[in-house]
C-alpha positions in Angstrom: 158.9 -39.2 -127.7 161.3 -39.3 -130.7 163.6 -41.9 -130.2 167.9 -41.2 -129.9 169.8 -42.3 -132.6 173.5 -44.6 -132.0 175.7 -43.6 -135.2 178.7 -45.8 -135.7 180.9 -43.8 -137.8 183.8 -44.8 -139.8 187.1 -43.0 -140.3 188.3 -44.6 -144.0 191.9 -44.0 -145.7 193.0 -46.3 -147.9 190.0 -48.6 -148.1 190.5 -49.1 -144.6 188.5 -48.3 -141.4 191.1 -46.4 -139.0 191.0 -44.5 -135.2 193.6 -42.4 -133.9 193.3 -39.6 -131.7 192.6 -35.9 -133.1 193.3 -37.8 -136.4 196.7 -38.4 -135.4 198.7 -42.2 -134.7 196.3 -43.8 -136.9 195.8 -47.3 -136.9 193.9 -49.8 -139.3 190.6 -51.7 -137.7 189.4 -53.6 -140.9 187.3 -53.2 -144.1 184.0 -50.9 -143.9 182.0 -53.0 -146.0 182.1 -55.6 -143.3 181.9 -53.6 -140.4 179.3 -51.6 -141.9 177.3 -54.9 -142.1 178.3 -55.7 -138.6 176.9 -52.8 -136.9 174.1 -52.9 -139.4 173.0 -56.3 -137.5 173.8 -55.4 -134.8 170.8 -52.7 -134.4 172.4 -49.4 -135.2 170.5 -46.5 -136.5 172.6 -45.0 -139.2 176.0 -45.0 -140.2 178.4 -42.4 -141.3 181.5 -43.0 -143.7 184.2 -40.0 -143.6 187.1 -40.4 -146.0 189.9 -38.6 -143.4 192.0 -38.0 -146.1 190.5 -37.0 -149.3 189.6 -33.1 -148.7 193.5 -32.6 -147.6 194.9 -34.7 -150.8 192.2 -32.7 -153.0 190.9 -35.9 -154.7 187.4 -37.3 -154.6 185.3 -39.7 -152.4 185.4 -43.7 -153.3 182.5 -44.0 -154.8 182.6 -47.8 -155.5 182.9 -48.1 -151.7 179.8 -46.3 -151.4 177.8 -48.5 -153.8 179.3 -51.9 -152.2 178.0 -50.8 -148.9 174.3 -49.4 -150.0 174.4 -53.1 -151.3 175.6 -54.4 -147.9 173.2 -52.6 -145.5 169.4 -52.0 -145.4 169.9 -48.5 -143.1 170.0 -44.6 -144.1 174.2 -43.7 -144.2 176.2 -40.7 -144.6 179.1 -39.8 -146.6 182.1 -37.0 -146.0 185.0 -36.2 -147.6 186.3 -35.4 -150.7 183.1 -33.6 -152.0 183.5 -30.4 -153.8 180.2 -30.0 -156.1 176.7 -30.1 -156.4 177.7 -32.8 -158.5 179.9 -34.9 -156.4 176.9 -34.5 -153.8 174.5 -35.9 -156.7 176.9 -39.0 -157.5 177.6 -40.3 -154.1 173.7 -40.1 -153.6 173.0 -42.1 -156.9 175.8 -44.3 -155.4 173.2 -45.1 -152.2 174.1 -43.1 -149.6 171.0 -41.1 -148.0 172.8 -37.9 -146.7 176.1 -35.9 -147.9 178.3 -34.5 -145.2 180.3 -31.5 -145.8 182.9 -29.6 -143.7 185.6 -28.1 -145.4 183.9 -27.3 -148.3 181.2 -25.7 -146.3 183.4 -23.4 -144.8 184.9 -22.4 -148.2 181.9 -21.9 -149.8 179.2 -21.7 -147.6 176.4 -21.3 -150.5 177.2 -25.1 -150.9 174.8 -26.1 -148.1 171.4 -24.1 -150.1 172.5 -25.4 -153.1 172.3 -28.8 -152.1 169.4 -28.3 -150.0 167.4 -27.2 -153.2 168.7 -29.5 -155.2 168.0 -33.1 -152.8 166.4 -31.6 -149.5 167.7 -30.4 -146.4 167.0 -34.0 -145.0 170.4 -35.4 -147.4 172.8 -32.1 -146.2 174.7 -32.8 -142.5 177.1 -30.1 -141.4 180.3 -31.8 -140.3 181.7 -29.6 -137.8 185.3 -29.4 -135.6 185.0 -27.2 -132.8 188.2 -26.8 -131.1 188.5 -24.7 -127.5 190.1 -21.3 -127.4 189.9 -18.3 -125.1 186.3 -16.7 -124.8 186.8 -13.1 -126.9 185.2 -10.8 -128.7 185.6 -13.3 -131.9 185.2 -16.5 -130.1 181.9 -15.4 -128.1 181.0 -19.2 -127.7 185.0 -20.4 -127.1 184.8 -22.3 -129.5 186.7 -21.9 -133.1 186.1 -23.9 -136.4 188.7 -26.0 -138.0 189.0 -28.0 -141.4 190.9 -30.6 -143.2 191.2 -33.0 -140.1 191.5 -30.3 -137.5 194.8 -29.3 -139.7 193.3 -25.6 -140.7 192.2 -22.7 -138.2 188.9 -21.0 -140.1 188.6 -17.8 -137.9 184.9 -18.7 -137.8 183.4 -18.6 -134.3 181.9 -22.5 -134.0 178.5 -21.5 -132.1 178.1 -18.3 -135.3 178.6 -20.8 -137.7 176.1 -23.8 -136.7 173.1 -20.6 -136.8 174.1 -19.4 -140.3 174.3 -23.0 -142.0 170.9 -23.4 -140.3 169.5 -20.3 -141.7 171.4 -21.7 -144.7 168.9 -24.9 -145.0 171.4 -27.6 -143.6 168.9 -30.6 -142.2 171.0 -31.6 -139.6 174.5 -30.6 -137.3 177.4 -33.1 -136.6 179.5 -31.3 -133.8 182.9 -33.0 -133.4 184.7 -31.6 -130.3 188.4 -31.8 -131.7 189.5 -31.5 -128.0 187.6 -35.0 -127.1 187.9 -36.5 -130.4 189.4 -40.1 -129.9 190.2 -39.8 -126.0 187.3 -41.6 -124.7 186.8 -39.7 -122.3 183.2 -38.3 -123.0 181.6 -35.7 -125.4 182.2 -32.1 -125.1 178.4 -31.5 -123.5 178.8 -27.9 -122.8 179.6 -27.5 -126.8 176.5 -29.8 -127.8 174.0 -28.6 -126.0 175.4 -24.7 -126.2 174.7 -25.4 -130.5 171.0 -27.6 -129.9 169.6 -25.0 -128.1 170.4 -22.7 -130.9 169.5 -23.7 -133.8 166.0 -25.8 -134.9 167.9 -28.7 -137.1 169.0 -31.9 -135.0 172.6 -31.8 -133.3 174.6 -35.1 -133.5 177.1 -35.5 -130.6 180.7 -36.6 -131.6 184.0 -37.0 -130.6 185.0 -38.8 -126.9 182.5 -41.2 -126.1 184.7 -44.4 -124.2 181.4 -46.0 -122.0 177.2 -46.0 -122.3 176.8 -43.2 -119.8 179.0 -40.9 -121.7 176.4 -41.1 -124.0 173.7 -41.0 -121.3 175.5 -37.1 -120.9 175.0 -36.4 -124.0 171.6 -36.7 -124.9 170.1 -35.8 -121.2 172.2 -32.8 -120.5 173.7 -32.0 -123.5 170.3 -32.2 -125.5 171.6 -33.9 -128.8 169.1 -35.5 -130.7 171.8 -38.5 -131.7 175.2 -40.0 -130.5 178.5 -40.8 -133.1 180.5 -43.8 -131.5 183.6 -45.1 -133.3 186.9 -46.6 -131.0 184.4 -48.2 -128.1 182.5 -50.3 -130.6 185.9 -51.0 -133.4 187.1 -52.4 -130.5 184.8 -54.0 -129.0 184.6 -53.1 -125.7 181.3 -52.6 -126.1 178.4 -53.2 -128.8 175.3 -52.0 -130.6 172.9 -53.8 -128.4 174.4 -53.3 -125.1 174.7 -49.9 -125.4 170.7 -49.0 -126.2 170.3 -51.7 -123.3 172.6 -49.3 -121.2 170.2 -46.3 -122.4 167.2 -47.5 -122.1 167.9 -48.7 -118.5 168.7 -45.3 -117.8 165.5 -43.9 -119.2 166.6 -42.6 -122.8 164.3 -43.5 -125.5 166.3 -45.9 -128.2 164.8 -48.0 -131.3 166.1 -51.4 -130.0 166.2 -53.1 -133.7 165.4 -52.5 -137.4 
């Protein structure tokens, strides 16, 4: 049985890890290079980096940050934000990272995600996604509508639509953050995750809302995601790597315990 993957993810602006709420009241938690290496030793999976800021100020990914934490951590990563080529793609990944995460630029120009898929595998191009709630119509046939730029952009795109056609676009694997759980710690959206894993053969990542263990417990049992984000339980350490997979595993969900 394929093991479940515990993804810290980090929200940088600035050169500094930060959590708010829906990307709103913001505040700083420390440097990413040495939280990267914390989690890293602490027995996480992956990581993922997503520079908040960088796709709504137009201006490119930190790529020094991305070569002083390939240095600092012996695990696959991801990076998001402020990529708007085949190129940037190409640069972060020569930097160390292992996958590129797009989003906005996705949306825009949705030929990004088989480009990059021919160009460095499917395996290295995630589909960051921001699924916000809205009444079930004709449109919206899953309920769900996509947003960009830090939830500040409404796409018109219907969320569940949208996961198929980057699939049959080549994208390796699906991030779904639920913009309506994001920050609140009060659990992942399951009915979104599992309504995307069950339609589409790539992975599904869970994101967005997870506060306790059993939140992600949810997740991967009834909302079928093949891996869990966790940010503002673990930056503030209310709870840590190794507890949590204890939590899972204790509750029957299969977890690599350590690197």
């Amino acid at each position: 049985m394929l093991t479940k993957r515990i993804i810290p993810c980090l929200d940088i602006r600035n050169r500094k890890v930060t959590k708010g709420v829906r990307f709103q009241n913001n505040v700083e938690l420390g440097d990413p290079v040495e939280m990267a290496a914390r989690y890293c030793a602490e027995g996480c999976d992956e990581l993922v980096f997503y520079d908040i800021t960088a796709s709504a100020e137009r201006r490119p990914i930190d790529l020094e940050m991305v070569r002083e934490v390939a240095r600092a951590i012996h695990i696959p990563f991801a990076v998001g934000g402020g990529i708007g080529s085949i190129e940037d793609m190409a640069r972060v990944l020569l930097a160390g990272a292992e996958k590129i995460s797009v989003n906005s630029l996705a949306v825009a120009r949705p030929e990004i995600i088989s480009e990059g898929a021919r160009a460095f595998g499917a395996q290295c191009i995630v589909l960051g996604m921001d699924p916000v709630r809205v009444a079930n119509t004709p449109r919206f046939s899953s309920g769900y509508e996509v947003t960009t730029r830090g939830f500040r952009e409404r796409t018109g795109r219907d969320a569940l639509a949208w996961a198929r056609e980057a699939a049959d676009r080549g994208v390796g694997e699906i991030v779904v953050n639920s913009v309506d759980a994001d920050g609140t710690r009060a659990g992942y959206d399951v009915e979104l995750t599992r309504m995307i894993a069950e339609s589409v053969p790539v992975p599904v990542v869970a994101s967005g809302g997870a506060g306790h263990p059993r939140h992600l417990v949810e997740v991967f049992v009834r909302g079928l995601a093949d891996a869990a984000i966790v940010a503002g339980m673990i930056h503030t350490r209310a709870y840590d790597i190794p507890g949590i997979k204890e939590y899972l595993a204790a509750a029957g969900v299969p977890v690599r315990r350590k690197w």
